[in-house]
PyMOL Python script that loads the backbone (N, CA, C, O; Angstrom):
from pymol import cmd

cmd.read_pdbstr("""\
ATOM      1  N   UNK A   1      -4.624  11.234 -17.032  1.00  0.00           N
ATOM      2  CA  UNK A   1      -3.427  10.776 -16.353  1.00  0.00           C
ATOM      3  C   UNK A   1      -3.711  10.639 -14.860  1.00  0.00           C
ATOM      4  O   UNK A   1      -4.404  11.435 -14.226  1.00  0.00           O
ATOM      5  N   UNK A   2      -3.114   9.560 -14.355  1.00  0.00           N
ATOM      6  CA  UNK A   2      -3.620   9.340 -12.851  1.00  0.00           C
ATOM      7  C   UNK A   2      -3.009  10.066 -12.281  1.00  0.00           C
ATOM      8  O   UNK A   2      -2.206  10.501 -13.107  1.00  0.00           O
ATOM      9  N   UNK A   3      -2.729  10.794 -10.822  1.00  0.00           N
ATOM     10  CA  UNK A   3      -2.133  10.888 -10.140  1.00  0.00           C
ATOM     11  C   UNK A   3      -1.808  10.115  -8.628  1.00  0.00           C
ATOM     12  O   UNK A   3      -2.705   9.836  -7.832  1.00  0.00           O
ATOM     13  N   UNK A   4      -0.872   9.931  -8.478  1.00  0.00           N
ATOM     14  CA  UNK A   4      -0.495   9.026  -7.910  1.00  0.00           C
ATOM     15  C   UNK A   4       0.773   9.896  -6.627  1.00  0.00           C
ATOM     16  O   UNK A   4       1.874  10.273  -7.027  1.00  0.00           O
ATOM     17  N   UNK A   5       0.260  10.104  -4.910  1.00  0.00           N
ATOM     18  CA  UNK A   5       0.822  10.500  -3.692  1.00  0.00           C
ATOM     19  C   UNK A   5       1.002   9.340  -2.697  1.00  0.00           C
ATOM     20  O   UNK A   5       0.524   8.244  -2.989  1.00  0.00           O
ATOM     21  N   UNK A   6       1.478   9.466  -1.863  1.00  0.00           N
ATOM     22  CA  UNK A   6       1.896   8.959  -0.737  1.00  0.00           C
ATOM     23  C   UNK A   6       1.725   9.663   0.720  1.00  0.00           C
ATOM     24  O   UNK A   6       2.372  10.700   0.870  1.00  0.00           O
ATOM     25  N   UNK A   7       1.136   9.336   1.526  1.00  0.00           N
ATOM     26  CA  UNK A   7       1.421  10.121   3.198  1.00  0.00           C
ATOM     27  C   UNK A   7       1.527   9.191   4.255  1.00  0.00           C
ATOM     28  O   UNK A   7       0.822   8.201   4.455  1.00  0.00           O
ATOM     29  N   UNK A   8       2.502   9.623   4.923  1.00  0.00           N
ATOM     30  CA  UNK A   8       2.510   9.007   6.050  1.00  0.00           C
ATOM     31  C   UNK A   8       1.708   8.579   6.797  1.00  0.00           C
ATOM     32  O   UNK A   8       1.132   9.613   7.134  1.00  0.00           O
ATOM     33  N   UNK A   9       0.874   7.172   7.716  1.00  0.00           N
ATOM     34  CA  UNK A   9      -0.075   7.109   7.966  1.00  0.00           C
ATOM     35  C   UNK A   9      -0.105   7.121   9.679  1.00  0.00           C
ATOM     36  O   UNK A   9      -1.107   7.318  10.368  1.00  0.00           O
ATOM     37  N   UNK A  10       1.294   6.852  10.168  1.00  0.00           N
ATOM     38  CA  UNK A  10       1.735   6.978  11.302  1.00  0.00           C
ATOM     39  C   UNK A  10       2.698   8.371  11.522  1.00  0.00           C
ATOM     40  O   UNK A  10       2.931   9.243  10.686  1.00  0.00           O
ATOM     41  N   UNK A  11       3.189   8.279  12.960  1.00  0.00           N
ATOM     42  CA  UNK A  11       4.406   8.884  13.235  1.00  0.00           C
ATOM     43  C   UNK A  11       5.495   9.191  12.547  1.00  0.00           C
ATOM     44  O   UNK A  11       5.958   8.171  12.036  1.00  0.00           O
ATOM     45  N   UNK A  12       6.117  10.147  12.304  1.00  0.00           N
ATOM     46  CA  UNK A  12       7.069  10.094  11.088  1.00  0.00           C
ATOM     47  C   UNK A  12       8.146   9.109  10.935  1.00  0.00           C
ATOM     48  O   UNK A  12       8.618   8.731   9.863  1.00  0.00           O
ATOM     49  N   UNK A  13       8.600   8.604  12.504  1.00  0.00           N
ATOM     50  CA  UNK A  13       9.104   7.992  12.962  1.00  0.00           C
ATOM     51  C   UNK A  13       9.454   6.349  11.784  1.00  0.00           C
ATOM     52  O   UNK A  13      10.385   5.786  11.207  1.00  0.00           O
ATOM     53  N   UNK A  14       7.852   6.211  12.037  1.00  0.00           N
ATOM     54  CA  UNK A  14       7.337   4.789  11.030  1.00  0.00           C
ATOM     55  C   UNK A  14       7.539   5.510   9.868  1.00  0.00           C
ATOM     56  O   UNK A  14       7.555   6.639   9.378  1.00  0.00           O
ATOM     57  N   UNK A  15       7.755   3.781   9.555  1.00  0.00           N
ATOM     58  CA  UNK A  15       8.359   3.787   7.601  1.00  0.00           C
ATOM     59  C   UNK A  15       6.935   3.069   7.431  1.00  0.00           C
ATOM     60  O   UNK A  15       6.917   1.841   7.355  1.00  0.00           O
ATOM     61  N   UNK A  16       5.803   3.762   7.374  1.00  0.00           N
ATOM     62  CA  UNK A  16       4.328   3.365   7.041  1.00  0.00           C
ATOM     63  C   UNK A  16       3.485   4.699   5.988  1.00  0.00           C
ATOM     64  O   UNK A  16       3.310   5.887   6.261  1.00  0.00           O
ATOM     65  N   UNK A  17       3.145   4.018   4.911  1.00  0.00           N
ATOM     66  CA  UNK A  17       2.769   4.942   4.451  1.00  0.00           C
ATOM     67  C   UNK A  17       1.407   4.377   3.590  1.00  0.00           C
ATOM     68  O   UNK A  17       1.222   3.230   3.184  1.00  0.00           O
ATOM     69  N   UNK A  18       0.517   5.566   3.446  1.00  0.00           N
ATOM     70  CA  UNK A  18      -0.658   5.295   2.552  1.00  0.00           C
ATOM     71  C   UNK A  18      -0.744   5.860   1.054  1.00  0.00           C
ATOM     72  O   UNK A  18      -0.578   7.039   0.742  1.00  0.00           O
ATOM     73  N   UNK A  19      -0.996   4.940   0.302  1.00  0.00           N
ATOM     74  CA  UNK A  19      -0.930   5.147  -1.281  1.00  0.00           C
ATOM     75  C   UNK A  19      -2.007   5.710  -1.654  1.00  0.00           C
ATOM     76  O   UNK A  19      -3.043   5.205  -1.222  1.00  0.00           O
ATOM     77  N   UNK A  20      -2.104   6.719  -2.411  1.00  0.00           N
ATOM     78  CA  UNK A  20      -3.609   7.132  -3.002  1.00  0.00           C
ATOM     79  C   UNK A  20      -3.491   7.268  -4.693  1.00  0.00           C
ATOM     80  O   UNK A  20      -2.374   7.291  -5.209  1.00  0.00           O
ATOM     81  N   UNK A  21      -4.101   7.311  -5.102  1.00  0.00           N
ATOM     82  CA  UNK A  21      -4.107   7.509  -6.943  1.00  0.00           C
ATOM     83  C   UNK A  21      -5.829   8.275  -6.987  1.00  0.00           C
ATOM     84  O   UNK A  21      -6.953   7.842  -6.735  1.00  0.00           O
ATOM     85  N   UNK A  22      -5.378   9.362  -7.361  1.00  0.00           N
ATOM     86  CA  UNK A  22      -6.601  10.652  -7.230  1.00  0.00           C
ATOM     87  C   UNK A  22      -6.853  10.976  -6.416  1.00  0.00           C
ATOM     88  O   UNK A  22      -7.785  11.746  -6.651  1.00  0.00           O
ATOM     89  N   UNK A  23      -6.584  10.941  -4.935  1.00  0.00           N
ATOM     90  CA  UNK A  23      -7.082  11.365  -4.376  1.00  0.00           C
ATOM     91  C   UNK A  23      -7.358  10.034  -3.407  1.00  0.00           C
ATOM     92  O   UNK A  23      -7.291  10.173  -2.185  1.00  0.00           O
ATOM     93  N   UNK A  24      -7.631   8.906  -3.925  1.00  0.00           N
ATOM     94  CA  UNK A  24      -8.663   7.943  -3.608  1.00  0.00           C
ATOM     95  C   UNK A  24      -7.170   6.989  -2.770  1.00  0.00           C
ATOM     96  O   UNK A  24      -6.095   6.823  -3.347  1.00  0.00           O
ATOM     97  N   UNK A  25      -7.439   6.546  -1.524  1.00  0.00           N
ATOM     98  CA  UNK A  25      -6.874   5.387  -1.160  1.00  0.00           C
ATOM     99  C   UNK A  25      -6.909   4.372  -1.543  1.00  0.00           C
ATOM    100  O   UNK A  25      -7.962   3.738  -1.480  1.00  0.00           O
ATOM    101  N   UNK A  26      -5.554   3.731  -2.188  1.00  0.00           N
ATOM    102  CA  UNK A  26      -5.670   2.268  -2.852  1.00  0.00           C
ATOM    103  C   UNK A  26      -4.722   1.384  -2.078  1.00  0.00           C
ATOM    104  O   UNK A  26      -4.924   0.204  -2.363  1.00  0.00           O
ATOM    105  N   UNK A  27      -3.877   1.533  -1.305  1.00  0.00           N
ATOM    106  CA  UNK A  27      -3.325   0.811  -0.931  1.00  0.00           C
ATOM    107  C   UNK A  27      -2.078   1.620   0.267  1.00  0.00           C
ATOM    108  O   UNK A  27      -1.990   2.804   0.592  1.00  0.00           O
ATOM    109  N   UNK A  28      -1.081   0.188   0.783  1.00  0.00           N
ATOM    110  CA  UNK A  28      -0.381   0.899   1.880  1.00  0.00           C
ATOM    111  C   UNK A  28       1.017   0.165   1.499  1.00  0.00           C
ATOM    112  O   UNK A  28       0.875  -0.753   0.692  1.00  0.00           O
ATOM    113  N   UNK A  29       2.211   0.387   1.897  1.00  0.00           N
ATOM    114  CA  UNK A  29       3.591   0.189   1.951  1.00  0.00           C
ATOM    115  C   UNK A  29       4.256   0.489   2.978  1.00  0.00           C
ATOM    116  O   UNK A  29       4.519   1.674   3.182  1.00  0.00           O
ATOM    117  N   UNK A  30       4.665  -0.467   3.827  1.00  0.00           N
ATOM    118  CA  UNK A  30       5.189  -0.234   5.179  1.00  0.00           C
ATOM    119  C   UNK A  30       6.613  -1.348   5.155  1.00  0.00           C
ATOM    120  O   UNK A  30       6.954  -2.164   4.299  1.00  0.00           O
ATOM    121  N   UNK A  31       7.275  -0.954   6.552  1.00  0.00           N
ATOM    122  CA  UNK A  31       8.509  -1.269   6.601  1.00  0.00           C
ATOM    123  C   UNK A  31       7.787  -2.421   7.901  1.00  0.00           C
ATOM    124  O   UNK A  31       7.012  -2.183   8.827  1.00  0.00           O
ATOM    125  N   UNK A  32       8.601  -3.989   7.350  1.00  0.00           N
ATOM    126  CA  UNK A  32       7.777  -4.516   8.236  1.00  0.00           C
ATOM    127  C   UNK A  32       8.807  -5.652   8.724  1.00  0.00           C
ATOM    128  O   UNK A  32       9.294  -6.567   8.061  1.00  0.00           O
ATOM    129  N   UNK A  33       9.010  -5.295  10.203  1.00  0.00           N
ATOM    130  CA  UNK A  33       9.863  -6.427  10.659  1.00  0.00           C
ATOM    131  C   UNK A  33       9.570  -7.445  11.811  1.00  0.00           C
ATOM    132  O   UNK A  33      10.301  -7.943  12.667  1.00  0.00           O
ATOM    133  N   UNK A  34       8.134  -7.586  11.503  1.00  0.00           N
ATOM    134  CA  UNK A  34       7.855  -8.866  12.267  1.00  0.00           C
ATOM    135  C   UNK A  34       7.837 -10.029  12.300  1.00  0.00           C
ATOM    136  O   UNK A  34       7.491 -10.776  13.215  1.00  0.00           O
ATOM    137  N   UNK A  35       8.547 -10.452  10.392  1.00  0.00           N
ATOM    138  CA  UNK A  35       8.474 -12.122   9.704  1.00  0.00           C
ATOM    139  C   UNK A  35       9.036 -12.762  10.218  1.00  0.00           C
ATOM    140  O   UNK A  35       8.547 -13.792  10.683  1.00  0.00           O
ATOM    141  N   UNK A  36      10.887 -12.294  10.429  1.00  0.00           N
ATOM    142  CA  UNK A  36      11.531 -12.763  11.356  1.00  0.00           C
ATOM    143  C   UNK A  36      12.171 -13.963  10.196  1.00  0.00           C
ATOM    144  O   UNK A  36      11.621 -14.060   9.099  1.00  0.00           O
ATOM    145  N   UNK A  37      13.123 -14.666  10.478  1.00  0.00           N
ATOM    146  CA  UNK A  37      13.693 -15.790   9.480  1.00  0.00           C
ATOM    147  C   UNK A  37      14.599 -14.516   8.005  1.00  0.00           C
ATOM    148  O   UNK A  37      15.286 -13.495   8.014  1.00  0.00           O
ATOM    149  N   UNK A  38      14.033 -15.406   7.030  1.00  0.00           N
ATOM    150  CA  UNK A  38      14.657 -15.501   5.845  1.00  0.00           C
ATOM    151  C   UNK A  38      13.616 -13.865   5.511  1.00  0.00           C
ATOM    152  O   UNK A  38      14.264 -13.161   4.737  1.00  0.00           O
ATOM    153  N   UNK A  39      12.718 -13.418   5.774  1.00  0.00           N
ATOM    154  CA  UNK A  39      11.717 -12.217   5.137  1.00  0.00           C
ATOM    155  C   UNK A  39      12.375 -10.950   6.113  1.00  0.00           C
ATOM    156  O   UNK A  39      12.103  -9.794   5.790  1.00  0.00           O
ATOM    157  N   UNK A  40      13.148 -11.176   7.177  1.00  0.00           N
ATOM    158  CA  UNK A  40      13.656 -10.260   8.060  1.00  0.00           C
ATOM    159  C   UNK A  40      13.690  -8.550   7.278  1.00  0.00           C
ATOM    160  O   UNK A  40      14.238  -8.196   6.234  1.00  0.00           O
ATOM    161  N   UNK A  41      12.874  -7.755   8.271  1.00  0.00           N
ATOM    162  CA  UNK A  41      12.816  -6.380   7.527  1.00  0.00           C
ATOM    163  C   UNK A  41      13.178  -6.007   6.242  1.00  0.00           C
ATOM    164  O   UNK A  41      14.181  -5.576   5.672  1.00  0.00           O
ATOM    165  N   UNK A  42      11.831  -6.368   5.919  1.00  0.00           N
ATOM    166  CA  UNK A  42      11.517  -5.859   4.584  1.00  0.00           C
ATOM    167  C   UNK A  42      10.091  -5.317   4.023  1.00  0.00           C
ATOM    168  O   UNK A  42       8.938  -5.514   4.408  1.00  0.00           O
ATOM    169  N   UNK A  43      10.669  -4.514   2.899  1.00  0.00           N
ATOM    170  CA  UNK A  43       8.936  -3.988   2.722  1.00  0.00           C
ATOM    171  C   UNK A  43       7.853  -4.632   2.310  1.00  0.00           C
ATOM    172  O   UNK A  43       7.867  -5.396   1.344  1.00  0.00           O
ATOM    173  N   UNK A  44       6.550  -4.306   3.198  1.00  0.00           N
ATOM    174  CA  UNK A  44       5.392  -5.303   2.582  1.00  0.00           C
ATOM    175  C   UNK A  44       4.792  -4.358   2.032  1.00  0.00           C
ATOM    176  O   UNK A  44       4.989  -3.242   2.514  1.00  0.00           O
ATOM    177  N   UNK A  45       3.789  -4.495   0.748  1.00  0.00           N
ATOM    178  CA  UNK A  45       3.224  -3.613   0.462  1.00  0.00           C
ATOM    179  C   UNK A  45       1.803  -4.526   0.369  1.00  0.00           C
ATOM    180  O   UNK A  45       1.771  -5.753   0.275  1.00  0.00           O
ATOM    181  N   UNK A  46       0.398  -3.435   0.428  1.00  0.00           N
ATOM    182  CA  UNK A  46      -0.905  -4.234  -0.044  1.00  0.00           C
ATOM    183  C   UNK A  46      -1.639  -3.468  -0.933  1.00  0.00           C
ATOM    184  O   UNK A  46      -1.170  -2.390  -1.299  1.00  0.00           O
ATOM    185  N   UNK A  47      -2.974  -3.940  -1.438  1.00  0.00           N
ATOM    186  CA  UNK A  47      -3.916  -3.120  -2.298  1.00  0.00           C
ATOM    187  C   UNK A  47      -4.936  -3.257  -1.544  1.00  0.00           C
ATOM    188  O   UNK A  47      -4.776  -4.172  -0.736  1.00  0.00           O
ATOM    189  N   UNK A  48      -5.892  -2.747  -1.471  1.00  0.00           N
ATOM    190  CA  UNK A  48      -7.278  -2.664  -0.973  1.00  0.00           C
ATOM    191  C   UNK A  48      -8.029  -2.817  -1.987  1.00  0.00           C
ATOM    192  O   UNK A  48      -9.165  -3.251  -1.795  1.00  0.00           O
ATOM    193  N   UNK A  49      -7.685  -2.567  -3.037  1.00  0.00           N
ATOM    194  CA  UNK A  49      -9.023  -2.728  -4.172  1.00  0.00           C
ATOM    195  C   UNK A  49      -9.249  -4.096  -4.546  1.00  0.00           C
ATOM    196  O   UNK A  49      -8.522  -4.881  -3.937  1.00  0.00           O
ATOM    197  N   UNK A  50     -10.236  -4.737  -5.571  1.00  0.00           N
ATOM    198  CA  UNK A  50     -10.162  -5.558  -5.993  1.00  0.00           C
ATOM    199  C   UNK A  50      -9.733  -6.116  -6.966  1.00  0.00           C
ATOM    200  O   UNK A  50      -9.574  -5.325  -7.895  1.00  0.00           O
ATOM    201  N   UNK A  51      -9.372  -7.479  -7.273  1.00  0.00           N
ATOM    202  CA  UNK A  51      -8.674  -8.254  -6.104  1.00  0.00           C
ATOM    203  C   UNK A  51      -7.855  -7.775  -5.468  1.00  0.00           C
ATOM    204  O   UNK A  51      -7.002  -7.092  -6.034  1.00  0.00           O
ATOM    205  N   UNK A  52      -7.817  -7.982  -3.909  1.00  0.00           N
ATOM    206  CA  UNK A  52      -6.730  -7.336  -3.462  1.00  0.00           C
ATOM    207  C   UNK A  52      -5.473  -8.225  -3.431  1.00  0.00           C
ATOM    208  O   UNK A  52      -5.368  -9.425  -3.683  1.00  0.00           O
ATOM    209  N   UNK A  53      -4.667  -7.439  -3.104  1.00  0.00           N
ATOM    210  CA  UNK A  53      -2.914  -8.257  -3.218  1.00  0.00           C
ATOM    211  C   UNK A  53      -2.351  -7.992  -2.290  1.00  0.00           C
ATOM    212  O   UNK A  53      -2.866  -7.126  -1.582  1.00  0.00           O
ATOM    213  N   UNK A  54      -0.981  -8.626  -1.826  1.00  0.00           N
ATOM    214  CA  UNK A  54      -0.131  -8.372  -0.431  1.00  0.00           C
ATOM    215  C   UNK A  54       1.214  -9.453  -1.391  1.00  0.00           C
ATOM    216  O   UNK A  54       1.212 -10.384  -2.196  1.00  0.00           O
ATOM    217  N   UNK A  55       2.427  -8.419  -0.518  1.00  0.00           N
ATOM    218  CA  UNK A  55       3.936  -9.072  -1.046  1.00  0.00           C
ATOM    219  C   UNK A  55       4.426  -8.497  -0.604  1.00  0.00           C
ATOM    220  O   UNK A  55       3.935  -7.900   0.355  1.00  0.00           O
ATOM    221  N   UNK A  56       5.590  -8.306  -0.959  1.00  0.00           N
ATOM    222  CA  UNK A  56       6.738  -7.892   0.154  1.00  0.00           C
ATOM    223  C   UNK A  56       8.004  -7.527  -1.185  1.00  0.00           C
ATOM    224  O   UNK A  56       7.937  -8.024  -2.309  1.00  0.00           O
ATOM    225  N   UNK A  57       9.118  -6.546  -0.717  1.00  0.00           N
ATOM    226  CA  UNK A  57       9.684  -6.090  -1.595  1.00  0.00           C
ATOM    227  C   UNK A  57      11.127  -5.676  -1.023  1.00  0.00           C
ATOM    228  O   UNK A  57      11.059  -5.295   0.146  1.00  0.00           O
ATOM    229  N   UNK A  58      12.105  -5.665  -1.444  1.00  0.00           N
ATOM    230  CA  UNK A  58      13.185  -4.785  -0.270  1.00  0.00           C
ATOM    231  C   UNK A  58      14.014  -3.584  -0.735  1.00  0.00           C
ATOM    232  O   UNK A  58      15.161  -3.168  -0.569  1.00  0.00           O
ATOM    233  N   UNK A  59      12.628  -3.124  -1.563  1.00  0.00           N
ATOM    234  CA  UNK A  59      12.782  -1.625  -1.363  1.00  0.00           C
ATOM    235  C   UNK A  59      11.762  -1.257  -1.589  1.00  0.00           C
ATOM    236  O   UNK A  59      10.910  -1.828  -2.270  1.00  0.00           O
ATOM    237  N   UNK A  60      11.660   0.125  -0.856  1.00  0.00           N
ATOM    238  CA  UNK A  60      10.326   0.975  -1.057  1.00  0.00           C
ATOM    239  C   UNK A  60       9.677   1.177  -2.278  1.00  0.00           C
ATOM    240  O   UNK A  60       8.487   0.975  -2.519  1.00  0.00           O
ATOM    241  N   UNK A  61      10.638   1.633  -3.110  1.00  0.00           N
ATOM    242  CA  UNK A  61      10.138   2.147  -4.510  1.00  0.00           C
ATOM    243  C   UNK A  61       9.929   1.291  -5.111  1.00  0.00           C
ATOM    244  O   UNK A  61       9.211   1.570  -6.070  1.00  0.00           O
ATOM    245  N   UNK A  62      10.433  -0.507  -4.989  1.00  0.00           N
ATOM    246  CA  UNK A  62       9.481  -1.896  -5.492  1.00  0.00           C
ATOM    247  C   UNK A  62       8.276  -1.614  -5.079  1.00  0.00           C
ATOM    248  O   UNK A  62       7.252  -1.375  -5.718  1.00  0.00           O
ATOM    249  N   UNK A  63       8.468  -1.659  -4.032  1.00  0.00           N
ATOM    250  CA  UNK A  63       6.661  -2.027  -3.011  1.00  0.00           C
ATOM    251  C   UNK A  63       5.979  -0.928  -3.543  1.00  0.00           C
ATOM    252  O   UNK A  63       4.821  -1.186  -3.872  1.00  0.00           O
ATOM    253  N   UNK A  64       6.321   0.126  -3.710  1.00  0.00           N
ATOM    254  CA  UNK A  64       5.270   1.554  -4.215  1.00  0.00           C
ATOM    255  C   UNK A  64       4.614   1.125  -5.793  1.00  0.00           C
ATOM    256  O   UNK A  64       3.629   1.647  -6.315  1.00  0.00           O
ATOM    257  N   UNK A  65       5.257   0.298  -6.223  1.00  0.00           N
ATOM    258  CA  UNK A  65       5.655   0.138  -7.831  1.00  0.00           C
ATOM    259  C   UNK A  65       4.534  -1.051  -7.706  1.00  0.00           C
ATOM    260  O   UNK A  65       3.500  -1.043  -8.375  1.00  0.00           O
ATOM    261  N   UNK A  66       4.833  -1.958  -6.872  1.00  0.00           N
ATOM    262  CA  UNK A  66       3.899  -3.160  -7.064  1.00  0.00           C
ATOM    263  C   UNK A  66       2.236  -2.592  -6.941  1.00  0.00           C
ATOM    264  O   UNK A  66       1.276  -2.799  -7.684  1.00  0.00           O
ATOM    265  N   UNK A  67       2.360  -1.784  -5.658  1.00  0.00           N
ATOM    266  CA  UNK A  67       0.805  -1.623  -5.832  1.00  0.00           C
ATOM    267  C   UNK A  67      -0.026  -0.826  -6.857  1.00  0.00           C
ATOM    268  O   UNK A  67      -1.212  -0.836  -7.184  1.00  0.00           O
ATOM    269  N   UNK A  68       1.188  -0.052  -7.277  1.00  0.00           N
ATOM    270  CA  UNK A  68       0.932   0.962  -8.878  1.00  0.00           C
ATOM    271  C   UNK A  68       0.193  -0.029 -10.274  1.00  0.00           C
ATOM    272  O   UNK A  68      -0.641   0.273 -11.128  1.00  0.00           O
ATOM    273  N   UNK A  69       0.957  -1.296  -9.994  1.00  0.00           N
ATOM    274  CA  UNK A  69       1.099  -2.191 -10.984  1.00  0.00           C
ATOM    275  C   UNK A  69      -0.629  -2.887 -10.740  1.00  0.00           C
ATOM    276  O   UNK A  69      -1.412  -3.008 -11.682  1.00  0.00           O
ATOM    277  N   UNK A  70      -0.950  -3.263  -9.354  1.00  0.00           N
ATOM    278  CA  UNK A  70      -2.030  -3.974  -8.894  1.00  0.00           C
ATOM    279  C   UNK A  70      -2.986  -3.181  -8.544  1.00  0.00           C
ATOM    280  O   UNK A  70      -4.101  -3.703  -8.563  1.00  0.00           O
ATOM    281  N   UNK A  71      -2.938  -2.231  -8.269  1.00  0.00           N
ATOM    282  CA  UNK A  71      -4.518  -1.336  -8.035  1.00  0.00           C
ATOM    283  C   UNK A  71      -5.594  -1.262  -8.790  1.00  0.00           C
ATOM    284  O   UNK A  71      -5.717  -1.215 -10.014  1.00  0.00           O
ATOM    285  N   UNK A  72      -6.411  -1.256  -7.876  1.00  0.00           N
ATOM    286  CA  UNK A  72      -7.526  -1.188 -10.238  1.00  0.00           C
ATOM    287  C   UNK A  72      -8.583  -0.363  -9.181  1.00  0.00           C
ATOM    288  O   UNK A  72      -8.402  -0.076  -7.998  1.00  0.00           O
ATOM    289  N   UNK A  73      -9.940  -0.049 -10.200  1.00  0.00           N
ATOM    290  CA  UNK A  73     -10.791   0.705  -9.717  1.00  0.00           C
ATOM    291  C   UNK A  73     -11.886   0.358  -9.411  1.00  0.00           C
ATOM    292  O   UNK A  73     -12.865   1.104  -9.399  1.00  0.00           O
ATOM    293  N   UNK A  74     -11.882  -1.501  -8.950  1.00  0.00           N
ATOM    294  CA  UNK A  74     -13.153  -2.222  -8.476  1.00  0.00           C
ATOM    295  C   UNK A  74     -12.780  -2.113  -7.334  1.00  0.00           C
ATOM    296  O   UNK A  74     -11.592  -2.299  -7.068  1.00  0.00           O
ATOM    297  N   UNK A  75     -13.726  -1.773  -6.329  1.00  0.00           N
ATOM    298  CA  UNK A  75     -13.931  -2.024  -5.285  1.00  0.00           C
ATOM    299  C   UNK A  75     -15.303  -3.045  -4.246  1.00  0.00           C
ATOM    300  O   UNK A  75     -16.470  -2.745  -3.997  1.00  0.00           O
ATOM    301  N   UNK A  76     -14.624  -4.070  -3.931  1.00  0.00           N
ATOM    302  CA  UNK A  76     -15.345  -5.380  -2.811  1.00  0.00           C
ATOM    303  C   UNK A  76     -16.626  -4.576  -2.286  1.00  0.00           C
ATOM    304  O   UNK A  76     -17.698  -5.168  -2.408  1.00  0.00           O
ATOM    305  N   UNK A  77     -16.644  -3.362  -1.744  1.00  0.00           N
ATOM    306  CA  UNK A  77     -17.586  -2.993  -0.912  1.00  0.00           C
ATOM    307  C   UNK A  77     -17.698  -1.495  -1.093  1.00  0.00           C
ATOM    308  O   UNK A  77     -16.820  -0.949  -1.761  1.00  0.00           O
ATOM    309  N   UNK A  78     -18.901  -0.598  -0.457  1.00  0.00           N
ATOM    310  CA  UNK A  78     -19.108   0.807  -0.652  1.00  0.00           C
ATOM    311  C   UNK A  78     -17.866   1.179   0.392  1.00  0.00           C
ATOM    312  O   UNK A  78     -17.597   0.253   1.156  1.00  0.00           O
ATOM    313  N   UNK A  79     -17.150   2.255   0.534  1.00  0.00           N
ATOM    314  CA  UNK A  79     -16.571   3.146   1.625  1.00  0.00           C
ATOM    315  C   UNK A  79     -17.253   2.633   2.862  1.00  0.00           C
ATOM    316  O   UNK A  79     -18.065   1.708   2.860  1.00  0.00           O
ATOM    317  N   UNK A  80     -16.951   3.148   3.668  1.00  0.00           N
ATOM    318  CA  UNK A  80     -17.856   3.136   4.742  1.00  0.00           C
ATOM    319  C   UNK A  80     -18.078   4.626   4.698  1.00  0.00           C
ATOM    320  O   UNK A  80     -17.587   5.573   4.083  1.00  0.00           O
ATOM    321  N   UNK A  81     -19.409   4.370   5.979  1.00  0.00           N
ATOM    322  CA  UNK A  81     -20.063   5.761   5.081  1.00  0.00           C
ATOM    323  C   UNK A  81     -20.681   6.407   4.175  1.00  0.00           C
ATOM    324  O   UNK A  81     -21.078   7.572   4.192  1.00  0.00           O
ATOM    325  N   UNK A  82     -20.776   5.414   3.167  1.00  0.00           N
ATOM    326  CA  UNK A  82     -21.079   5.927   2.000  1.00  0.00           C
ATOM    327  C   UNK A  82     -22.472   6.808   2.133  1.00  0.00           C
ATOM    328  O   UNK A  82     -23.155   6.539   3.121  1.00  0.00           O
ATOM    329  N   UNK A  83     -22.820   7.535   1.499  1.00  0.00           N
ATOM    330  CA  UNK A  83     -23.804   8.699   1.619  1.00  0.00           C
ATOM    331  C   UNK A  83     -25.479   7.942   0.981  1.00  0.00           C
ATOM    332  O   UNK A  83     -26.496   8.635   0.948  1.00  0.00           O
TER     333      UNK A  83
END
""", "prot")
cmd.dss("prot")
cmd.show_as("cartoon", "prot")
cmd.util.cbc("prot")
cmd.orient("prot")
């Protein structure tokens, strides 16, 4: 069974947060009001893994949900760092 957290990646202030599933960073969900028009503050969420994905949602627990839905366990490149 995966496990699946969230932490804040900024100030508490910010509605920015980082997704992990094991442990492992897969993606982020933030409150984002720079689209401006018709997308006016709303949540974007992304994946980092591969393929990665980006959308937008207007609520958190969509956007948390989407990247749940899109994460997988290929990854484009090593960490950085990698050992």
């Amino acid at each position: 069974m995966k496990t699946w957290t969230r932490k804040k990646t900024f100030e508490p202030e910010f509605e920015d947060w980082t997704v992990l599933r094991d442990r492992l960073v897969v993606g982020r969900v933030f409150w984002d009001v720079t689209q401006g028009g018709a997308r006016a503050e709303v949540w974007r969420w992304s994946v980092i893994t591969m393929p990665s994905r980006t959308g937008y949602c207007e609520t958190l627990e969509g956007a948390l949900e989407q990247v749940k839905a899109h994460a997988t366990d290929r990854w484009g490149h090593q960490p950085y760092r990698w050992p």
